[in-house]
C-alpha positions as CSV (number, residue, x, y, z in Angstrom):
1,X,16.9,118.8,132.5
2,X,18.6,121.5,130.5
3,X,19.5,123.2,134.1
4,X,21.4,120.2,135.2
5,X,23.1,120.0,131.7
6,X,23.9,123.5,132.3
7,X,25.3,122.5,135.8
8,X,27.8,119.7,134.4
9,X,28.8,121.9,132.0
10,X,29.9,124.2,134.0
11,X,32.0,121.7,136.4
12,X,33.5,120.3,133.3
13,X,34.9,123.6,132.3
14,X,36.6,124.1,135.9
15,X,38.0,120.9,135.7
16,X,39.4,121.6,132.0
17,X,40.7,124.9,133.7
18,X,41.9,123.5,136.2
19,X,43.9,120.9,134.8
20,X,45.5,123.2,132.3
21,X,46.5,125.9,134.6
22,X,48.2,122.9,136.3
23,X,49.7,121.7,132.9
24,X,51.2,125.0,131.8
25,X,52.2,126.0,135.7
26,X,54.5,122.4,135.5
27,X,55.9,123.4,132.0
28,X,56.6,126.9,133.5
29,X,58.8,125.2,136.4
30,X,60.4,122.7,133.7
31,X,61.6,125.6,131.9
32,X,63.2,128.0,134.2
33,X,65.0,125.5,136.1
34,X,66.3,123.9,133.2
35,X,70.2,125.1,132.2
36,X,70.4,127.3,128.7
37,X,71.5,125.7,125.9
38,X,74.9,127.5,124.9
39,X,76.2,126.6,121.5
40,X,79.5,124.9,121.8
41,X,82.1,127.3,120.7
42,X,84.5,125.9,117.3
43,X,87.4,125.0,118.0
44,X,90.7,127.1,117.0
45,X,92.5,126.1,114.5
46,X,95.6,124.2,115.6
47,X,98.5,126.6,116.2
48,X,101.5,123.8,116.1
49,X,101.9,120.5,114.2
50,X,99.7,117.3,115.3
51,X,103.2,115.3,116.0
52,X,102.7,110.9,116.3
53,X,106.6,110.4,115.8
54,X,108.6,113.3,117.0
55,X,111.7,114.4,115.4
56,X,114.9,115.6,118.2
57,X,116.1,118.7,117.8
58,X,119.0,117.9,117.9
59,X,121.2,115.7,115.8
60,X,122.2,112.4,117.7
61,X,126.0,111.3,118.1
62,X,126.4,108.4,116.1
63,X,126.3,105.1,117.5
64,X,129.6,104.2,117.3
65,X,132.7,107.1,117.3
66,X,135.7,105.7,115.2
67,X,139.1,105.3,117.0
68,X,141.1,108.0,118.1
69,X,144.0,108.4,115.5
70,X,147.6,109.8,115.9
71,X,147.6,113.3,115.3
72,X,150.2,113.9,112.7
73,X,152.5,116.8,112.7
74,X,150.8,120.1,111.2
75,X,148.1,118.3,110.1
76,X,145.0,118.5,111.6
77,X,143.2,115.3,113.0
78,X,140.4,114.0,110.5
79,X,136.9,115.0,112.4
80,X,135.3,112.0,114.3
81,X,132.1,113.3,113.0
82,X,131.6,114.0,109.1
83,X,128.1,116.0,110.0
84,X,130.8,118.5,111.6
85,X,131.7,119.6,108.7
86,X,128.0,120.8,108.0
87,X,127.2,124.7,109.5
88,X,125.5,124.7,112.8
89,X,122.8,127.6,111.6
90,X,120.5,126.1,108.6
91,X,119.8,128.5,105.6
92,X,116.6,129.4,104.5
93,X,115.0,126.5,102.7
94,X,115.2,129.4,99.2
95,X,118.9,129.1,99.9
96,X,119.4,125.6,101.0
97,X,120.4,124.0,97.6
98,X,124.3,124.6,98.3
99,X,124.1,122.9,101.9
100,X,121.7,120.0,100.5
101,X,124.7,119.8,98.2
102,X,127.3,119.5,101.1
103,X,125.2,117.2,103.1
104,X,124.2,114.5,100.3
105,X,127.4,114.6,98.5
106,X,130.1,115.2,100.8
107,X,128.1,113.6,104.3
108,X,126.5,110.7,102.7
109,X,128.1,108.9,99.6
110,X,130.8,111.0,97.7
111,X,130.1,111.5,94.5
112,X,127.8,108.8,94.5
113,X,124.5,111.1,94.6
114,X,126.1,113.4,92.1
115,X,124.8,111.8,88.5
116,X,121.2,110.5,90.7
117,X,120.1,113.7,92.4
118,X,118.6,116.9,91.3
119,X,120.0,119.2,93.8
120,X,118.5,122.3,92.9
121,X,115.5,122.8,94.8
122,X,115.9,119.6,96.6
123,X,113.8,119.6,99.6
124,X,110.5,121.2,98.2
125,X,111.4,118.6,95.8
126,X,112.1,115.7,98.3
127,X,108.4,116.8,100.1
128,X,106.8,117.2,97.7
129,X,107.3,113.6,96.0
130,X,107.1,111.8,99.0
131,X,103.7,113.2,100.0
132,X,102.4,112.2,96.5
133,X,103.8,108.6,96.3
134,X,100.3,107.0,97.9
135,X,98.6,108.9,95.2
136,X,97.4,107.9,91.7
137,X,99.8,109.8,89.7
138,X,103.8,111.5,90.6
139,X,104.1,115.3,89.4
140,X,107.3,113.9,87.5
141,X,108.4,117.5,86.9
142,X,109.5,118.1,89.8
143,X,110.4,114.4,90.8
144,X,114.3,114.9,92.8
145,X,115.7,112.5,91.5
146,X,117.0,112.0,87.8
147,X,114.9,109.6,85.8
148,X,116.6,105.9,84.9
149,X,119.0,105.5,81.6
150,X,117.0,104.1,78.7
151,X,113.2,103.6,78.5
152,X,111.0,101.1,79.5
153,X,111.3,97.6,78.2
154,X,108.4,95.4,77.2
155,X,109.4,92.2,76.2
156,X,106.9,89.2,74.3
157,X,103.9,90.1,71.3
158,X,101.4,91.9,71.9
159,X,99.0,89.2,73.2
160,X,101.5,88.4,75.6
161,X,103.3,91.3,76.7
162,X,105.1,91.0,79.8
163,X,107.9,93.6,82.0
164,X,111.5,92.5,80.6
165,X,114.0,91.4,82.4
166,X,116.4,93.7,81.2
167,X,114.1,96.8,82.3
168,X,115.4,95.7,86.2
169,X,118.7,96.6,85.2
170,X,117.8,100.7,84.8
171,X,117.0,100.8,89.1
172,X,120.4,99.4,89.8
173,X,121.9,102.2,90.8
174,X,119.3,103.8,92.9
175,X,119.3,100.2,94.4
176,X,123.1,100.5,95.2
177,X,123.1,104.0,96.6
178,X,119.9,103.0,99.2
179,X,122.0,99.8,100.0
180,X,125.3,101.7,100.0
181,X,124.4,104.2,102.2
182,X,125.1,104.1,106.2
183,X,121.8,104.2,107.7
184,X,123.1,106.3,110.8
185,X,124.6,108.9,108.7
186,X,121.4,109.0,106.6
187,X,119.1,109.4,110.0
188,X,121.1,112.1,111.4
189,X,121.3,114.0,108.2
190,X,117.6,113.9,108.0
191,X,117.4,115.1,111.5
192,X,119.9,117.9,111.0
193,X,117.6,119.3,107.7
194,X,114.2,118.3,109.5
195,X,113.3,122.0,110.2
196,X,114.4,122.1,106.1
197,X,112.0,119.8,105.2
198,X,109.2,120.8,108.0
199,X,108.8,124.1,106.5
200,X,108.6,122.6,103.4
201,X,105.9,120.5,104.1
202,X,103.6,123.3,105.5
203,X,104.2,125.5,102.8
204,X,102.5,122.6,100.3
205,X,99.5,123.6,102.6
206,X,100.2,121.6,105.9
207,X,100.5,123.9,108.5
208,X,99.3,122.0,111.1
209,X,100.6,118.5,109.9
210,X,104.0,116.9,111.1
211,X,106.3,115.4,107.9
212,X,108.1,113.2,109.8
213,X,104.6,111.7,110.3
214,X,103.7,112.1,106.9
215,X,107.1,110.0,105.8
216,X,106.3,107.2,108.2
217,X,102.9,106.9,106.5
218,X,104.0,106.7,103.1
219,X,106.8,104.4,103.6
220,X,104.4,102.0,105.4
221,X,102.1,102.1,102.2
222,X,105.4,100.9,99.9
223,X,105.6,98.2,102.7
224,X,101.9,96.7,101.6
225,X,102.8,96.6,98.0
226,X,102.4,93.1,96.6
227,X,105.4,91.2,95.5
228,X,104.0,89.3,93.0
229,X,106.5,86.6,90.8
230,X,108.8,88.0,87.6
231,X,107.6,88.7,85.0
232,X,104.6,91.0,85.1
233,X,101.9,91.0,82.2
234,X,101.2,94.0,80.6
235,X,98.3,95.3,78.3
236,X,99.4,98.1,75.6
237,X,95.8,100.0,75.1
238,X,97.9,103.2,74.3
239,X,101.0,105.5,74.5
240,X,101.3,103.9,77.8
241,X,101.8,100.4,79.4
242,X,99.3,99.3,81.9
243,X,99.3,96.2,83.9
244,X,96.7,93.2,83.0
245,X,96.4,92.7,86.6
246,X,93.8,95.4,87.4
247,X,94.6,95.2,90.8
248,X,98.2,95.9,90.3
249,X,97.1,98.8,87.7
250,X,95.0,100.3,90.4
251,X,97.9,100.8,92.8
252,X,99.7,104.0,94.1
253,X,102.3,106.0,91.8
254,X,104.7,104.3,94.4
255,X,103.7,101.1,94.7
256,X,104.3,100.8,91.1
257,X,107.3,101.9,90.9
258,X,108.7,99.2,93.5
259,X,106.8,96.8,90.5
260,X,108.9,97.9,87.7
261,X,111.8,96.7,89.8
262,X,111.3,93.4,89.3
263,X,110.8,90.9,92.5
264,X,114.5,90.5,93.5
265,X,115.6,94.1,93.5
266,X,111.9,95.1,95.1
267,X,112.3,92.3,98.0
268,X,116.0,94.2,99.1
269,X,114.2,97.4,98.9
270,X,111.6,96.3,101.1
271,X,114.4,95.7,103.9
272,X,115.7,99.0,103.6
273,X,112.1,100.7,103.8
274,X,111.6,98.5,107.1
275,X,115.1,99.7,108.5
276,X,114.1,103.3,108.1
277,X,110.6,102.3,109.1
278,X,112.3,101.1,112.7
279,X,114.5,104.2,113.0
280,X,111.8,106.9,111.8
281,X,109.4,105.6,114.6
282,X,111.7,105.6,116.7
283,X,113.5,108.7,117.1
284,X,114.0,110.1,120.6
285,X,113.0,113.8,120.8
């Protein structure tokens, strides 16, 4: 008896052999005919500007060229083209304040922008404003454009406080000069100072980011702000007025800007945003 346990044993530690050399000989095969994992190399970091809406590189003709005009004896013709006037070679954006002058004032609306705009440092000022408008809070310091006349007006008691009607009156001129301004003229100004306002935008730490696209973005956020019916309530917890509408309070630094406006003024600034909406999409590099 113990002789034929021995026996069985025996066989069942060859077959147990067996079967493993046979496991470990198929796992041996597996692996050396399998490919090598090689770790996927990163990615370099971008070396131009991700671009969704490409700006030209050069300025477009206007749409329509006035008439020709009678020359008049020793006196040169008026220029077809008022961007002529502006210097073919752009200044370094540290020396651009005296062109931005030329091109705002003297392209765009005469004197209009004179008493509205902060020239010096313009464009860093321009860039840097517009990139912040979707955010919570403006860095007002550095803001381009000159803050309205007067102060904020609150009108009704304090249970009922509620944006006056007379506080609508201090965006009238900003209002105007959007308005006022040809769009044409506007777009190929901005296309003549794009490399301006490019380098701009990558030195607020953008280097691989496209303003033009940035631009499109944020105006398309002042496009969903709500246009909710005159007049606005307000709360008075502070300092500071805050809307009673907490979903109103919790918009962008921009979108409440367009709410101070009141609905009429904000409903005509809506149509400009979606004119320059049309044309900033649509630019043909």
């Amino acid at each position: 008896m113990k002789t034929i346990n021995l026996v069985i044993y025996f066989l069942l530690a060859l077959v147990i052999a067996f079967g493993l050399s046979i496991y470990f000989h198929s796992r041996i095969d597996d692996l050396s005919v399998s490919d090598p994992v090689i770790p996927v190399p990163l990615e370099e970091p971008l070396k131009r500007p991700v671009v969704r809406y490409p700006v030209p590189d050069s300025v477009p003709a206007p749409d329509q060229p006035p008439a020709p005009q009678q020359p008049v004896a020793e006196v040169a013709p008026p220029s077809s083209d008022p961007l002529s006037t502006l210097p073919e070679q752009l200044p370094t954006i540290d020396e651009s304040d005296v062109l931005v002058d030329q091109a705002l004032v003297d392209v765009l609306s005469g004197r209009a922008f004179s008493n509205l705009v902060i020239i010096d440092s313009f464009i860093q000022r321009l860039v840097l404003t517009v990139n912040n408008l979707p955010e919570k809070k403006l860095p007002l310091a550095h803001v381009p454009f000159e803050f309205p006349e007067g102060i904020f007006i609150a009108a009704g008691e304090e249970e009922n406080l509620r944006i006056s009607d007379e506080n609508y009156q201090r965006y009238v001129p900003y209002l105007d000069l959007l308005e006022n301004t040809n769009p044409d003229t506007v777009i190929r100004v901005y296309v003549y100072l794009y490399p301006l306002l490019q380098t701009a935008y990558q030195q607020l730490g953008y280097p691989n980011a496209y303003f033009n696209d940035r631009l499109v973005y944020v105006i398309g956020h002042l496009l969903e702000t709500p246009n909710p019916e005159d007049p606005l309530a307000l709360n008075h917890p502070s300092v500071l007025y805050t809307y009673a509408d907490v979903t109103l309070e919790n918009l962008s630094a921009g979108q409440k800007i367009l709410l101070r406006m009141g609905k009429e003024q904000r409903t005509r600034v809506m149509s400009v945003l979606r004119n320059y909406h049309f044309r900033l999409t649509r630019l043909l590099p």
